[in-house]
LOFIKOL-864590 format. One record per residue (C-alpha): residue number from 0; residue in three letters; x, y, z. Coordinates in Angstrom, 2 decimals, decimal comma. Layout:
% LOFIKOL-864590
NODE    n  res     east    north       up
NODE  NUM  ALA        X        Y        Z
...
END
This chain:
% LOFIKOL-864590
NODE    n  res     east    north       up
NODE    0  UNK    25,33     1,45    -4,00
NODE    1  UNK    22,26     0,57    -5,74
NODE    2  UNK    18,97     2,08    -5,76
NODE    3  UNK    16,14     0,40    -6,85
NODE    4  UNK    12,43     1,58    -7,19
NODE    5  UNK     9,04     0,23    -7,12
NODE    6  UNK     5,71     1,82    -8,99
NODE    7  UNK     2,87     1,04    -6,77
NODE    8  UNK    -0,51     0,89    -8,74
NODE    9  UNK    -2,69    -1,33    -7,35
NODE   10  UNK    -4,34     1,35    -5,47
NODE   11  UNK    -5,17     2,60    -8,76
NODE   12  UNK    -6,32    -0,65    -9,98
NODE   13  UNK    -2,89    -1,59   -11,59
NODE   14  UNK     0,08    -3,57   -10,86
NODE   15  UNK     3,04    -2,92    -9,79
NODE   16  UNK     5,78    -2,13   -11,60
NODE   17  UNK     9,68    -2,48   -10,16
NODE   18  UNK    12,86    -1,11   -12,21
NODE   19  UNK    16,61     0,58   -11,72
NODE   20  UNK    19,11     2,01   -13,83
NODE   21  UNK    21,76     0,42   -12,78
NODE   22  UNK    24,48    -0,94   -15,06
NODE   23  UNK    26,98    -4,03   -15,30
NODE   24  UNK    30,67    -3,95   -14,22
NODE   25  UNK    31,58    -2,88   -17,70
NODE   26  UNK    29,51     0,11   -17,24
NODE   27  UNK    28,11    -0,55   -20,81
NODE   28  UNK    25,07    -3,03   -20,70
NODE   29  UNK    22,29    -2,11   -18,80
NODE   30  UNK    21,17    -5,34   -16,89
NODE   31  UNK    17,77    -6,58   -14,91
NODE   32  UNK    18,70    -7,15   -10,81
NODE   33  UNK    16,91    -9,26    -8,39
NODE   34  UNK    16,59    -7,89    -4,31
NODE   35  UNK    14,69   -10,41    -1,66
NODE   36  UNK    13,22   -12,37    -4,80
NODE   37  UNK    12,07    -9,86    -6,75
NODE   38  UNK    13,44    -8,53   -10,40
NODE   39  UNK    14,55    -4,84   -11,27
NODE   40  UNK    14,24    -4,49   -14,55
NODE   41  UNK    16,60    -1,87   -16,90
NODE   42  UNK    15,14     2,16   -17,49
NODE   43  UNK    16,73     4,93   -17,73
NODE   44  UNK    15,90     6,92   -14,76
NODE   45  UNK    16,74    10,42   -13,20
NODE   46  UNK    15,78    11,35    -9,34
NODE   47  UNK    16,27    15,20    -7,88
NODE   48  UNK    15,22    16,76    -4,28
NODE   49  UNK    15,35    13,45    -2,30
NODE   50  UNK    16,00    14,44     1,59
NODE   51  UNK    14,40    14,46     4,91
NODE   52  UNK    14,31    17,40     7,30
NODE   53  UNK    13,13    17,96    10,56
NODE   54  UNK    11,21    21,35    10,09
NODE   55  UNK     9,34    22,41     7,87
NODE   56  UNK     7,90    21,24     4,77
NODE   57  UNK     9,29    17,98     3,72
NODE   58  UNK    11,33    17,85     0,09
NODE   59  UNK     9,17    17,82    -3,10
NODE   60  UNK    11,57    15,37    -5,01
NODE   61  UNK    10,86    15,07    -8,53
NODE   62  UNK    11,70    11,63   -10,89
NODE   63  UNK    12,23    11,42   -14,94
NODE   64  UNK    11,56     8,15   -16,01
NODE   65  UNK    12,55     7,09   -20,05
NODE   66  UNK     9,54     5,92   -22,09
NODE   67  UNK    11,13     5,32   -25,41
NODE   68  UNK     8,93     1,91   -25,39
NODE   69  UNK     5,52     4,06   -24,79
NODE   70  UNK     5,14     2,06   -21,35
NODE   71  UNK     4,50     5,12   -19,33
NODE   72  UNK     2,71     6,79   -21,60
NODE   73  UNK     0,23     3,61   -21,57
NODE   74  UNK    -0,30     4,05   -17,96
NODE   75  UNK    -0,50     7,46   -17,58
NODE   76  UNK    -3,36     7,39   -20,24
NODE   77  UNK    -4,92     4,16   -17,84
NODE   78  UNK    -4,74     5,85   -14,55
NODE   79  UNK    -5,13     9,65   -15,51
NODE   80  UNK    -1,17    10,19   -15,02
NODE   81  UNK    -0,79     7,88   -11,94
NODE   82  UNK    -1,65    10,42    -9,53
NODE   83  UNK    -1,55     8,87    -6,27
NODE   84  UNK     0,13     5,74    -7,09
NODE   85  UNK     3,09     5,12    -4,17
NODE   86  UNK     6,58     5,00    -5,58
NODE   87  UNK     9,30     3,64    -3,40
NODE   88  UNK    13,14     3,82    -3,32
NODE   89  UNK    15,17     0,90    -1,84
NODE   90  UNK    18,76     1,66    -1,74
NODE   91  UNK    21,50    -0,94    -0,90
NODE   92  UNK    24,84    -2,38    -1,99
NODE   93  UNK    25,54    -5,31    -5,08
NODE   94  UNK    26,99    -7,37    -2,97
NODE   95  UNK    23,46    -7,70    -1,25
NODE   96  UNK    21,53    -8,72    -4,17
NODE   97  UNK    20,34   -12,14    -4,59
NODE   98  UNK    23,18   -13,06    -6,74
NODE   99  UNK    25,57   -10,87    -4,59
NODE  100  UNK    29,11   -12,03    -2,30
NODE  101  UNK    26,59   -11,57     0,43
NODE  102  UNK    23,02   -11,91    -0,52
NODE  103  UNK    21,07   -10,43     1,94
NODE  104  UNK    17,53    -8,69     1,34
NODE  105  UNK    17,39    -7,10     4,76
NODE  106  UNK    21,16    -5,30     4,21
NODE  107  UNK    19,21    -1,72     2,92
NODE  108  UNK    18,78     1,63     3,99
NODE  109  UNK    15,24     2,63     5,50
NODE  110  UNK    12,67     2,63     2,33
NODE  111  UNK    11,40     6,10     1,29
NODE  112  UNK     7,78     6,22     0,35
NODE  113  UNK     6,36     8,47    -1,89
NODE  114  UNK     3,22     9,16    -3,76
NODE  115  UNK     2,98    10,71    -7,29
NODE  116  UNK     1,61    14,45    -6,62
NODE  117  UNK     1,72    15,75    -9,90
NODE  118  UNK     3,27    15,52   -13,61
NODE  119  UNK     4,64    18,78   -14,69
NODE  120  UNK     6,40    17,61   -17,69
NODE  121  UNK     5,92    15,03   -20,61
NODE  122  UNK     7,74    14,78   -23,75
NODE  123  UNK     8,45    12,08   -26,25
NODE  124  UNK    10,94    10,41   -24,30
NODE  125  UNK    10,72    11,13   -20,92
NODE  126  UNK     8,09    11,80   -18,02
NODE  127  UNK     8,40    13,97   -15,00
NODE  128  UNK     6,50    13,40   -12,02
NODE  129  UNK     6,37    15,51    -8,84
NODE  130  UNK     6,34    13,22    -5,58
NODE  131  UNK     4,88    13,91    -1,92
NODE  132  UNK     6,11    12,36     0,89
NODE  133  UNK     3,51     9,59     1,62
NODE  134  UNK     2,13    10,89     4,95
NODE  135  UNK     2,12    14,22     3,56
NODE  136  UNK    -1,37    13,46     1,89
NODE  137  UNK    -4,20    16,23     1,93
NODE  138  UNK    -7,00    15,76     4,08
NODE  139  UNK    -5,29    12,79     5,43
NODE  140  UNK    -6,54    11,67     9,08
NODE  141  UNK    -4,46    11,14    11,91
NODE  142  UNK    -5,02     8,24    12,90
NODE  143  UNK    -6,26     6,59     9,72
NODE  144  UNK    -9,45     5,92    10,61
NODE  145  UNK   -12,18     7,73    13,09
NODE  146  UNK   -11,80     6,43    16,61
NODE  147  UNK   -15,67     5,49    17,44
NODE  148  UNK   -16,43     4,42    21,12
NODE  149  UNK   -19,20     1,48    20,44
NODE  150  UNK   -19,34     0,76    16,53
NODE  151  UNK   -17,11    -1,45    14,60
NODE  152  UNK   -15,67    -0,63    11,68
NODE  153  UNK   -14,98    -3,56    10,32
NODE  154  UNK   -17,32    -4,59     7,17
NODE  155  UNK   -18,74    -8,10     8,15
NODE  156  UNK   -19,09   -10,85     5,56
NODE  157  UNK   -21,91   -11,13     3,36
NODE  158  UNK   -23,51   -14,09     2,04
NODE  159  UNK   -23,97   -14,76    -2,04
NODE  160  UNK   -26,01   -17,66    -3,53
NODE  161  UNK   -24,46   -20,51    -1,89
NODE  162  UNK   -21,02   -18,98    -0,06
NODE  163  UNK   -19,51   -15,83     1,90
NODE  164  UNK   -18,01   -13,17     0,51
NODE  165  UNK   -14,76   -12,26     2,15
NODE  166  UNK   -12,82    -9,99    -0,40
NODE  167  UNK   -14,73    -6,47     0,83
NODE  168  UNK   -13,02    -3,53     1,60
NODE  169  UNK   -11,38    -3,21     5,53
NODE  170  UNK   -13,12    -6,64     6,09
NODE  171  UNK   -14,18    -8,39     9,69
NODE  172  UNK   -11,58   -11,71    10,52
NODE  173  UNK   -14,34   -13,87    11,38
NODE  174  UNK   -14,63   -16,98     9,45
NODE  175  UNK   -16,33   -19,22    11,95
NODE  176  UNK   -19,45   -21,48    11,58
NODE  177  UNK   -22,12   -19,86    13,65
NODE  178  UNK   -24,55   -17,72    12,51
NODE  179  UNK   -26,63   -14,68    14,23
NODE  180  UNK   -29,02   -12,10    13,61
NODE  181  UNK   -28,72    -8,57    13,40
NODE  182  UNK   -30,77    -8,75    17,11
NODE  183  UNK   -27,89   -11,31    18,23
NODE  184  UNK   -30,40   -13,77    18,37
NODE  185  UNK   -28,46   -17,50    16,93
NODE  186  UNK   -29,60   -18,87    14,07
NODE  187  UNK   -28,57   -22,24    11,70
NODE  188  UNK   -29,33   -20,34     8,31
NODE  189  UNK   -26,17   -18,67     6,69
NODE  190  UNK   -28,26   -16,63     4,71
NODE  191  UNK   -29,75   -14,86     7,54
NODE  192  UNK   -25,88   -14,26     9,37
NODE  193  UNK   -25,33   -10,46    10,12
NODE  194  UNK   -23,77    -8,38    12,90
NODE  195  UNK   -24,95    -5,11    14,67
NODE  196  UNK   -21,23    -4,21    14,16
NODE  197  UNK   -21,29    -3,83    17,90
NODE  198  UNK   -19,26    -5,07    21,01
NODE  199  UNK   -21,88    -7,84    21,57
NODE  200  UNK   -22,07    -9,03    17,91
NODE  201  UNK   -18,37    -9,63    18,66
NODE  202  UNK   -18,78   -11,78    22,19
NODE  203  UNK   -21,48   -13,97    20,39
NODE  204  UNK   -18,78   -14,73    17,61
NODE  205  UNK   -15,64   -14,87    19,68
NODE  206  UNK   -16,88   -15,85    23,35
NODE  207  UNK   -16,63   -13,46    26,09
NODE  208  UNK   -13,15   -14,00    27,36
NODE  209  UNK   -11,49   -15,01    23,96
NODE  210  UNK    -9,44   -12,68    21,87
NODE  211  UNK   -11,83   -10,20    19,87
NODE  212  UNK   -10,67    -8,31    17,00
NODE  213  UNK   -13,63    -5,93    17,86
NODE  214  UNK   -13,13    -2,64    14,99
NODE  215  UNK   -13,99     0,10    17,58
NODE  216  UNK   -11,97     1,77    20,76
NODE  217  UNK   -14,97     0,54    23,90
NODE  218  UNK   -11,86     1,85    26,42
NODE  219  UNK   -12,36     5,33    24,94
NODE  220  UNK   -13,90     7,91    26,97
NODE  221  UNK   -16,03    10,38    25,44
NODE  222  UNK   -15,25    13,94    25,20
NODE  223  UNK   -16,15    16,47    27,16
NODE  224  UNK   -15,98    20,35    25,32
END
């Protein structure tokens, strides 16, 4: 077996980072792995506490990671100590790497995600960081976002200079070529395309019997206390 593990810190801002400490047949030379195109590269690396139960509070595993090249250090002193940032172990077998007897990138075990709760301990060659399970996040909503009747929730394109602006956070799909008011009305200027971010705004866009990615729950009832 193999386990391999991914740093997740584009949440933070970052990149992300992917490395395993596993070894060649020798035993002796520490060598960089590639799993369903990706590469793993070399660090020594020390996991406790991984485990799932079914009562109770899940396991608080912890991970040591080796910074004798100052890399963690670096990015703990980027993104205040990587809190939050989503580390994930993929375990499988050799033979199912990319250079393995039987390549195969879906031959793993299920992936366990974790985010980085804490780091209790630093020194000048290793770093320990406390993990949570991922869904195990405080003040977390279940479901992940508030279930609203009539509103979408989308965030609906917005027009800059002479073009759209699509990369917004939790963004509307619609990329089509007509243009409405905020009052629905239709209009042939891009500048003046907005939407009332309600069930309507969505017919106008998508046509009354077409699919509509519409961002709120209009089959919800509300609730009676």
């Amino acid at each position: 077996m193999i386990v391999l593990w991914e740093l997740d810190l584009t949440s933070l801002g970052g990149a992300v980072y992917r490395f395993t400490s596993c070894t060649s047949e020798s035993g002796a030379i520490r060598v960089a792995v590639t799993f369903d195109g990706e590469t793993y590269y070399p660090r020594e690396f020390e996991a406790t506490g991984f485990g799932h139960t079914g009562k109770g509070q899940q396991p608080r595993p912890k991970i040591r990671i080796a910074d004798t090249d100052n890399t963690i250090h670096d990015l703990c002193m980027a993104y205040q100590d990587m809190l939050g940032a989503v580390v994930k172990r993929i375990r499988t077998f050799t033979r199912y790497l990319d250079d393995g007897v039987q390549a195969d990138p879906g031959a793993r075990f299920p992936i366990d995600v974790y985010v980085i709760a804490k780091k209790p301990t630093q020194t000048k060659i290793f770093y320990e960081f406390e993990l949570n399970p991922y869904m195990d996040k405080e003040g977390k909503r279940v479901p992940g976002r508030l279930v609203l009747k009539d509103i979408c929730q989308f965030v609906y394109r917005r027009w800059s200079v002479s073009s759209f602006d699509y990369h917004l956070e939790k963004p509307c799909p619609y990329h089509g070529g007509l243009y409405f008011k905020k009052d629905g009305s239709s209009t042939s200027d891009a500048g003046e395309d907005d939407c009332p971010h309600t069930l309507d705004g969505c017919k106008a866009r998508y046509g009354t019997y077409g699919p509509m990615p519409f961002g709120g729950f209009p089959g919800m009832n509300r609730l009676k206390r």
